[in-house]
C-alpha positions as CSV (number, residue, x, y, z in Angstrom):
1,X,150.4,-86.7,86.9
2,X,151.7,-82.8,86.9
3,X,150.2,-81.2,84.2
4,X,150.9,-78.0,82.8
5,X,148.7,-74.6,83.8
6,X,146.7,-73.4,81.0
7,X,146.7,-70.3,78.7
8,X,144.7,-71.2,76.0
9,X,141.1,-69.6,76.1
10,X,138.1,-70.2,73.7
11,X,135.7,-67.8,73.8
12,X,132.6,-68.8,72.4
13,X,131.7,-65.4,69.9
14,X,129.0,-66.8,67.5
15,X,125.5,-66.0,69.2
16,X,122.6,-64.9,67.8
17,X,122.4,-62.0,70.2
18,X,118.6,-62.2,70.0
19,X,117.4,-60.8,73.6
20,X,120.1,-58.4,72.4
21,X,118.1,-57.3,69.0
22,X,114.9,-56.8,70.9
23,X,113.8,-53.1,71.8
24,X,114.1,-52.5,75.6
25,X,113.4,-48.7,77.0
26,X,117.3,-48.4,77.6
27,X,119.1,-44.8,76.9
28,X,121.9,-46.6,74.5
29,X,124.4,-44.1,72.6
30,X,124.9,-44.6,69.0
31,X,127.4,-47.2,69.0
32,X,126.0,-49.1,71.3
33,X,122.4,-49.2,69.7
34,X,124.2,-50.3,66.6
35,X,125.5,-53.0,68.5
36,X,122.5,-54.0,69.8
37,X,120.4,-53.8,66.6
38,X,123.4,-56.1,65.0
39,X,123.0,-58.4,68.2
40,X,126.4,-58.0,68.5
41,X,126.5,-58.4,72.4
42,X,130.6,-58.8,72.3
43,X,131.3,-56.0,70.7
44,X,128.8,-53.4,72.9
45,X,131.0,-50.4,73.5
46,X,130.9,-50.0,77.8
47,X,132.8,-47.8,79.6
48,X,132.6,-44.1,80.9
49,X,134.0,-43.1,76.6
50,X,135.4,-40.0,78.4
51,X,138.6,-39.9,79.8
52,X,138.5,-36.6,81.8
53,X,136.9,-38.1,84.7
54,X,139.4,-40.7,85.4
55,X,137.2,-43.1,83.2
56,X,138.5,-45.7,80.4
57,X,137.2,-44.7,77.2
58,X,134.8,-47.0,75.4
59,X,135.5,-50.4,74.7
60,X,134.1,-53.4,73.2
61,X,133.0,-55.5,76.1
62,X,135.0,-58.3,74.6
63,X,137.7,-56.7,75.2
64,X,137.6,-56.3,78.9
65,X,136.6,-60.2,78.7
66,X,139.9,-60.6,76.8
67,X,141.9,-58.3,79.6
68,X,140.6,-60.1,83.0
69,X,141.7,-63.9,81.1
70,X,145.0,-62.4,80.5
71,X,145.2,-61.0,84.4
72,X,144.0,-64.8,85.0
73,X,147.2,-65.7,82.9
74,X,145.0,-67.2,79.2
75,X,147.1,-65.3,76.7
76,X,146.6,-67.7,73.5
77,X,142.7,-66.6,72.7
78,X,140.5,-67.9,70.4
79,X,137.4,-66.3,69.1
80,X,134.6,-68.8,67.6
81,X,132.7,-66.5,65.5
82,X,130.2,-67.0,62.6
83,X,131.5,-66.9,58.5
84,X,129.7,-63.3,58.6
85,X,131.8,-61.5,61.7
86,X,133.9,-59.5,59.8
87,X,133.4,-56.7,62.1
88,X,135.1,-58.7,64.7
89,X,138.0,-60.1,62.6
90,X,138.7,-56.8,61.1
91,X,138.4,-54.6,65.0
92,X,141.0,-57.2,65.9
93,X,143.2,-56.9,63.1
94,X,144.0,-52.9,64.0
95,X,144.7,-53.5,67.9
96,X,148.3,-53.4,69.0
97,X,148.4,-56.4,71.4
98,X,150.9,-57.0,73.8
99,X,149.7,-59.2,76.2
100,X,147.6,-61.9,74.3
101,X,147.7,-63.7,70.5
102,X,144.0,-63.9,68.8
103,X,143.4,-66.3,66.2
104,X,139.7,-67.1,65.3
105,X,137.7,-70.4,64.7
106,X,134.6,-70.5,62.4
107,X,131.8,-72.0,63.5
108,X,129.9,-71.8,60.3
109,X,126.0,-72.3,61.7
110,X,124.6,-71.5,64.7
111,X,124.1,-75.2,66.0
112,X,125.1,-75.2,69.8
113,X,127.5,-74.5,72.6
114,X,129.5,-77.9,71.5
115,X,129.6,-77.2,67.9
116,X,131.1,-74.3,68.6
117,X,133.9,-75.9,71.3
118,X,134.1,-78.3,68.3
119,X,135.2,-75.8,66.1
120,X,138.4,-75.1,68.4
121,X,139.6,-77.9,68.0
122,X,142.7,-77.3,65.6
123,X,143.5,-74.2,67.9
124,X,143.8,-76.8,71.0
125,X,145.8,-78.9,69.3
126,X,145.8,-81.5,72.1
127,X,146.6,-78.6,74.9
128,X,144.3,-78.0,77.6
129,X,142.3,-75.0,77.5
130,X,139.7,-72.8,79.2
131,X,136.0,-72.5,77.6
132,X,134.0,-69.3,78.7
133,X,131.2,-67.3,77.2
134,X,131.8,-63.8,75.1
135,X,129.0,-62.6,76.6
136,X,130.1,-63.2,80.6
137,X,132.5,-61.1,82.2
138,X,134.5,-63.4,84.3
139,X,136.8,-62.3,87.2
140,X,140.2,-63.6,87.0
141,X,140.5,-64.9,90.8
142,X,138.3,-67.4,89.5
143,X,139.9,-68.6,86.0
144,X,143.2,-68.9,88.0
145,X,141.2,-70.8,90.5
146,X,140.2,-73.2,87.4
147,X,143.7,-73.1,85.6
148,X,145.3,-74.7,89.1
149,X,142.6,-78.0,88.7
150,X,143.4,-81.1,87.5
151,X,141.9,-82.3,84.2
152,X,139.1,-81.6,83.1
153,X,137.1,-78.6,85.5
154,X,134.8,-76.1,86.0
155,X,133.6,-73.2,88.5
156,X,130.6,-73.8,91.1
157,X,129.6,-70.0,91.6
158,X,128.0,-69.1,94.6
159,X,124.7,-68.4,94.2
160,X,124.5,-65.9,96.9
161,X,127.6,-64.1,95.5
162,X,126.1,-64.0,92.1
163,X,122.9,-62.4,94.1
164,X,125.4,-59.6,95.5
165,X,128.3,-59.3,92.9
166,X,126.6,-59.3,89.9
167,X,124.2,-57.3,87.5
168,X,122.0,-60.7,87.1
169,X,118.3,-60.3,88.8
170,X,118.0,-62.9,91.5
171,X,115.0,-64.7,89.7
172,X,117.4,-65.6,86.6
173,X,120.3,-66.8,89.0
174,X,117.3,-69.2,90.3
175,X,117.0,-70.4,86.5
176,X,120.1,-71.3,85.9
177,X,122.0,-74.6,86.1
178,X,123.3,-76.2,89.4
179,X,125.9,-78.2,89.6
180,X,125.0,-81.6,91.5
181,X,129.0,-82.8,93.1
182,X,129.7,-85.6,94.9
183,X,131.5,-86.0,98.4
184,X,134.7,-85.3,97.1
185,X,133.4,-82.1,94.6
186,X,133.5,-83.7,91.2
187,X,130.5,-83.2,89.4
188,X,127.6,-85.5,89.2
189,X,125.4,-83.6,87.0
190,X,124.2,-79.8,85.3
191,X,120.8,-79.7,86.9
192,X,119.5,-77.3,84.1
193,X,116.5,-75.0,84.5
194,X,115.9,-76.4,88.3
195,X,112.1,-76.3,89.6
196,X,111.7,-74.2,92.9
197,X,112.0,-77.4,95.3
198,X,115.5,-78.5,93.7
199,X,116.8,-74.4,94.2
200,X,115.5,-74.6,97.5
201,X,117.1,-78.0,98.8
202,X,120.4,-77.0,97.5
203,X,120.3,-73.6,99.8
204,X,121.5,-70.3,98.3
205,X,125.2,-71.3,98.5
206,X,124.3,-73.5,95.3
207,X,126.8,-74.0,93.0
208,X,125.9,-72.3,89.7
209,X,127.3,-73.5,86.4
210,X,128.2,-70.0,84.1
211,X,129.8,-72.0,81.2
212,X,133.1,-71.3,82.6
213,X,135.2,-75.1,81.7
214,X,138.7,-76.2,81.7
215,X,138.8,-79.1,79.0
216,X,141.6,-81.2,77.9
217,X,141.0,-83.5,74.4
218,X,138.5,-85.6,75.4
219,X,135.5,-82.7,75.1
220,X,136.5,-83.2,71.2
221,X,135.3,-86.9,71.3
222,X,132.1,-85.5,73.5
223,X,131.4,-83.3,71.0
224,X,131.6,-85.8,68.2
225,X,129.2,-88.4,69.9
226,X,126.8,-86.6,71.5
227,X,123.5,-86.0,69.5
228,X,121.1,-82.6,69.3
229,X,119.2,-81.7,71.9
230,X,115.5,-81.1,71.6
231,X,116.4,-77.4,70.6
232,X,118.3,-79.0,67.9
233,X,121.3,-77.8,69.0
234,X,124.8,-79.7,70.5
235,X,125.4,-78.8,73.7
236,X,128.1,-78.2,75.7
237,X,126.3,-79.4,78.8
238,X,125.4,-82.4,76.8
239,X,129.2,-83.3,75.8
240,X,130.2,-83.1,79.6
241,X,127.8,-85.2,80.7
242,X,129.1,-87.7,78.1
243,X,132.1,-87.8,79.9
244,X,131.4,-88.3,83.1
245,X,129.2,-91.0,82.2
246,X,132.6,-92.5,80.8
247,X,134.1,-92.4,83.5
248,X,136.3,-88.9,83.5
249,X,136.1,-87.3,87.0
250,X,134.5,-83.1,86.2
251,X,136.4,-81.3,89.3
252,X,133.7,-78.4,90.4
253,X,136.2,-75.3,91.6
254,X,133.7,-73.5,94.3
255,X,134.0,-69.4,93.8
256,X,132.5,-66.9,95.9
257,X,132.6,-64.6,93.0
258,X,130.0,-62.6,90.9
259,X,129.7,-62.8,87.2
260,X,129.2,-59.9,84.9
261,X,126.6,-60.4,82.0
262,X,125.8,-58.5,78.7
263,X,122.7,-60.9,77.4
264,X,120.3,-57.4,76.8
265,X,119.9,-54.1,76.6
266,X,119.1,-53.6,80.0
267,X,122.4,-55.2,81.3
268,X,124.5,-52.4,79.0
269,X,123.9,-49.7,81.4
270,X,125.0,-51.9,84.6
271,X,127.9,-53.4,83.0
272,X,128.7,-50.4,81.3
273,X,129.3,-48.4,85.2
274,X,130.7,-51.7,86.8
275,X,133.4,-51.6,84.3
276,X,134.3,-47.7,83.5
277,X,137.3,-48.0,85.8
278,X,138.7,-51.2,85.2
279,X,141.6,-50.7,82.4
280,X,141.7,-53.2,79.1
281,X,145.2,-54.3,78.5
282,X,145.1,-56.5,75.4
């Protein structure tokens, strides 16, 4: 079956930004301590704010998200915020966009990665569409990587090029999921938080899930059946499991690519000097 590339993005908006609220000794400017005491970690202004030396001035690092999915060719965005994100809503209303459309989705409480993918659904409308984080910072090689798969997808990330490419300390990269394929790369299973022996018997070229998903209509009915996990939340990890265990094949796309991420107030500084030359084009 051909089916059509992609470019509709959800970007999941509503966090609580709580490693972003704590106090870390971090030399923050105004804005961006506001940000942080807000645990805003979307809207953290990066970026050299000084155009003299060549730099970009300051931007919400939402918006260079936005930017590198519209290089990747998304350009229909939605935001999933919370009822009380005005901020966002009304910083979006004044931009002058060229490139991309923003509409928003409400995902009134804070109960999961799913609830919030569930909250799109009226914006997918039945189209297939790219889930990512508002928080990551993904390069656009590898969501036009994802747009060219098949049905339902999502990136495998080196681990050894997150190591080297990105502002993420090795010992968290450890932490986070691994994607378990089969012979022919579709996904078995999200091997989440994996003990020491599992990270080691994968090898450091592991493939590392960083909630970056091409879905068609069927994560809707995921979402719907799946139940809370034992945070109490619905989670996205939890919906595509659901799937495959009904039988829809999860291609893995394998990227040697690093992944920017803005989780704390330690990461500002990093992200803030990996990004102060790239230009936002909205």
């Amino acid at each position: 079956m051909n089916e059509t590339m992609p470019t509709k993005a959800v970007i999941l908006a509503r966090g609580l930004g709580t490693r972003m609220r704590r106090a870390a000794d971090v030399d923050l400017d105004e804005d961006q301590r506001r940000a942080a005491e807000l645990g805003l970690k979307a809207m953290m202004p990066v970026g050299l704010g000084d155009t003299s030396g060549g730099g970009q001035p300051a931007h919400p690092f939402l918006d260079h998200v936005i930017s590198e999915l519209a290089d990747a060719g998304l350009t229909d965005i939605c935001l999933v915020i919370g009822p009380e994100h005005d901020l966002v809503r009304d910083y979006y209303a004044t931009l002058d966009l060229s490139r991309v459309r923003i509409s928003f989705a409400v995902q009134v409480e804070a109960l999961g990665t799913a609830d919030a993918v569930r909250a799109a659904r009226g914006f997918a409308g039945g189209d297939r569409f790219v889930m990512v984080n508002a928080d990551n910072f993904y390069p656009a090689d590898a969501v036009r990587a994802l747009r060219r798969a098949p049905g339902t997808a999502t990136v495998g990330f080196d681990a050894a090029a997150m190591v080297s490419r990105s502002n993420i300390p090795a010992d968290r990269i450890a932490a986070f999921a691994i994607l378990d394929t089969d012979a022919e790369g579709y996904l078995v299973d999200l091997i989440e938080k994996p003990p020491a022996d599992v990270v080691a018997r994968f090898g450091p070229h592991a493939r590392i899930s960083m909630n970056c998903f091409l879905f068609g209509a069927s994560i809707f009915n995921a979402c719907d059946a799946i139940r809370p996990s034992a945070r109490g939340e619905y989670e996205i990890v939890d919906a595509v499991r659901w799937l495959i265990a009904a039988g829809e094949p999860v291609t893995v796309v394998p990227v040697a690519e690093g992944v920017l991420d803005m989780s704390g107030r330690t990461d500002v500084p990093l992200v803030a000097a990996a990004l102060a030359s790239r230009p936002v084009r909205l």
